[in-house]
C-alpha positions as CSV (number, residue, x, y, z in Angstrom):
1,X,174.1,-89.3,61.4
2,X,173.4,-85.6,60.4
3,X,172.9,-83.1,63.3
4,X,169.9,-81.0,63.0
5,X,170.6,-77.3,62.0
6,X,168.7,-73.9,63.4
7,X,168.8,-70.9,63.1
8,X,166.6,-67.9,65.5
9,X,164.7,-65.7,64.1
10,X,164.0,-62.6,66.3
11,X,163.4,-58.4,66.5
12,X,165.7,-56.3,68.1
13,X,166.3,-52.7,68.0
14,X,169.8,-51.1,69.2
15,X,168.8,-48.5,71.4
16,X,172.1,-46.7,72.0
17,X,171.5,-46.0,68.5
18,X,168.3,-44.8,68.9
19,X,169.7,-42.3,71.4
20,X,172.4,-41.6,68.9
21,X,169.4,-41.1,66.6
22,X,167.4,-38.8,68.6
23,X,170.6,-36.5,69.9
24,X,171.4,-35.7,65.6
25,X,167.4,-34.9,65.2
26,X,167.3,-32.6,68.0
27,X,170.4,-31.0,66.8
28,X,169.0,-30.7,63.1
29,X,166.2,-29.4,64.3
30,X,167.8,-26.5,66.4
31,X,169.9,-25.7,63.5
32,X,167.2,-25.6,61.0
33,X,165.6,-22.2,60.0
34,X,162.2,-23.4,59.7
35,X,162.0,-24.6,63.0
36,X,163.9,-21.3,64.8
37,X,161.9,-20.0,67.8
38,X,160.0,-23.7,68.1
39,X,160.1,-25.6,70.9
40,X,159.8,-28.8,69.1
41,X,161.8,-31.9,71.0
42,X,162.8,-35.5,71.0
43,X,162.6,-37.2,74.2
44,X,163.9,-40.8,74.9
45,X,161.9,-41.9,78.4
46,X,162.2,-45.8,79.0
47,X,161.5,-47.5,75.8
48,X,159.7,-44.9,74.1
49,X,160.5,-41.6,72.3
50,X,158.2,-38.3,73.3
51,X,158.3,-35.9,70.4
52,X,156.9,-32.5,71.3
53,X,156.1,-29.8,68.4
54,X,154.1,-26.5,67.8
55,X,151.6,-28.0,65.4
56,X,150.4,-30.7,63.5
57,X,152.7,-29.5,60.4
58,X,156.3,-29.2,62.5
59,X,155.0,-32.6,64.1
60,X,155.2,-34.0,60.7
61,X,158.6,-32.5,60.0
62,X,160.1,-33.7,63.3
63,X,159.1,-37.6,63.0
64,X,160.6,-37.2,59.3
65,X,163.9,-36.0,60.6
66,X,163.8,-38.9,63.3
67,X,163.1,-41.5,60.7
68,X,165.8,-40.4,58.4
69,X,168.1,-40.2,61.0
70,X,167.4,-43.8,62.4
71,X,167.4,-45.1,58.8
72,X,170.9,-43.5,58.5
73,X,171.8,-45.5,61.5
74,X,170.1,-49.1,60.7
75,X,167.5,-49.0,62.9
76,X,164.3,-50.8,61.7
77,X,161.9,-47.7,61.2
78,X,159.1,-50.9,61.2
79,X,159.5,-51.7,64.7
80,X,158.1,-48.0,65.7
81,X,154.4,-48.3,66.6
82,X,153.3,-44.6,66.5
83,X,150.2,-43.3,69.3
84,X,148.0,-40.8,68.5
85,X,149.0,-37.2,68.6
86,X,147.3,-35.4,71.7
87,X,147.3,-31.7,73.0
88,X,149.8,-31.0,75.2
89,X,150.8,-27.9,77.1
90,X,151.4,-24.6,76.2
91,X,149.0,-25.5,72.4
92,X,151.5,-27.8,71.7
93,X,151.2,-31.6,70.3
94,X,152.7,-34.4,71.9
95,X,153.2,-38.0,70.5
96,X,154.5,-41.0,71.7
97,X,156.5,-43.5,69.9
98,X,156.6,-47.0,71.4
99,X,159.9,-49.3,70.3
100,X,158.9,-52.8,69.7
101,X,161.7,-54.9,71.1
102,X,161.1,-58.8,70.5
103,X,158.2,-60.4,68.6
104,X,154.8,-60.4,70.1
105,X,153.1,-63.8,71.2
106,X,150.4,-63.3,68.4
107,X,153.0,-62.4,65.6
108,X,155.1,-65.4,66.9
109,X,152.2,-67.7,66.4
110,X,151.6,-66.1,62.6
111,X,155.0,-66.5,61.8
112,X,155.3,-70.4,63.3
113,X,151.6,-70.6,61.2
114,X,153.1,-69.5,58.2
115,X,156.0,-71.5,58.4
116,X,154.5,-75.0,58.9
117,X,152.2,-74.0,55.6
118,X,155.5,-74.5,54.2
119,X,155.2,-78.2,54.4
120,X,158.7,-78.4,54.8
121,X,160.6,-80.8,57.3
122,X,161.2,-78.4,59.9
123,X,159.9,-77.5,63.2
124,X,159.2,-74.1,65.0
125,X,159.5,-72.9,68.8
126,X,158.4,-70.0,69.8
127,X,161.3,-69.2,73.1
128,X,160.7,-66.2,75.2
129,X,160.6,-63.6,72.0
130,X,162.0,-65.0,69.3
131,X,161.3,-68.3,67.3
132,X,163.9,-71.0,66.8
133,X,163.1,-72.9,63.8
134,X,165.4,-76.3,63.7
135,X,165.6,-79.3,61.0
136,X,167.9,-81.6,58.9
137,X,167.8,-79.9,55.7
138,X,170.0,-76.6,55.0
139,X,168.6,-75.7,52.3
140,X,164.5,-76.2,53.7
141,X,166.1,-73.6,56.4
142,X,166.7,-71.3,53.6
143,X,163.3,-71.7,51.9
144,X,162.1,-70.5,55.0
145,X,164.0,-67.6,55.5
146,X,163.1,-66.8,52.4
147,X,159.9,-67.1,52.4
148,X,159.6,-65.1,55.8
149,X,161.4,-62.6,54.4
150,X,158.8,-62.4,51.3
151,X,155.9,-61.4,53.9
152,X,155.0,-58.4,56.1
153,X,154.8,-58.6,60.1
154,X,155.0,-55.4,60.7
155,X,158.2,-55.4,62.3
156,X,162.0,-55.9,61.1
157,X,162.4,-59.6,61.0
158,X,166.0,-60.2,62.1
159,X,167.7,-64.0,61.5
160,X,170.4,-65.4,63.5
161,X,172.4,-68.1,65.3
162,X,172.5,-70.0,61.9
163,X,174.3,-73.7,63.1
């Protein structure tokens, strides 16, 4: 009798290399001449990253650096949910950046939703923050990685734990 294979699907973000991340965009940013005599920074505090800049233009410029520098390191630019910019002190701008760590009840639900449109012979759990998806078939395991991989969450869809 066949065993049932699974695999988890799930959305993590690595945040020792976010810190890595944050410590070569501050440098940049203290090296580069259009930023000299700013006070532009990039906190980590928690989960979230604090950028502080002059104005609304070297805002800009500083969450560009941050991206490339986290693409540069494989984090999953997706899983970055961006607040409004608000007025801090000194006529500066301050944003926050929240890290999304896991999948969200509601997206877990739209993922297990999608997959069972599949009409494959497979079933989906949602555990904790990630969704184990388990059945006899290989192959209808890969139709649905591949089809989950084909549509946009708004996070970085990770897959793992294949057995």
């Amino acid at each position: 009798m066949a065993k049932d294979a699974s695999f988890d699907i799930f959305s993590t973000v690595d945040m020792q290399e976010v810190d890595n991340a944050v410590n070569q965009a501050n440098k940049e940013i203290g090296q580069r001449y259009d930023f000299k005599n700013s006070k532009s920074t990039i906190e980590m505090e928690g989960g979230n990253l604090k950028v502080l800049a002059d104005d609304d233009y070297k805002l800009r410029s500083v969450i560009e650096i941050l991206k490339a520098k986290l693409v540069g390191r494989k984090v999953p630019v997706k899983n970055l949910v961006f607040e409004k910019a608000e007025p801090a002190s000194g006529g500066m701008l301050r944003q926050i950046i929240k890290i999304q760590n896991g999948i969200e009840t509601e997206k877990a639900k739209a993922i297990v939703k999608d997959i069972k449109a599949l009409n494959l012979k497979v079933q989906a759990a949602i555990t904790g923050d990630q969704v184990r998806v388990s059945g006899k078939s290989r192959d209808d395991l890969q139709r649905v990685i591949q089809a989950l991989k084909a549509k946009d969450y708004g996070i970085e869809l990770q897959f793992g734990n294949y057995r």
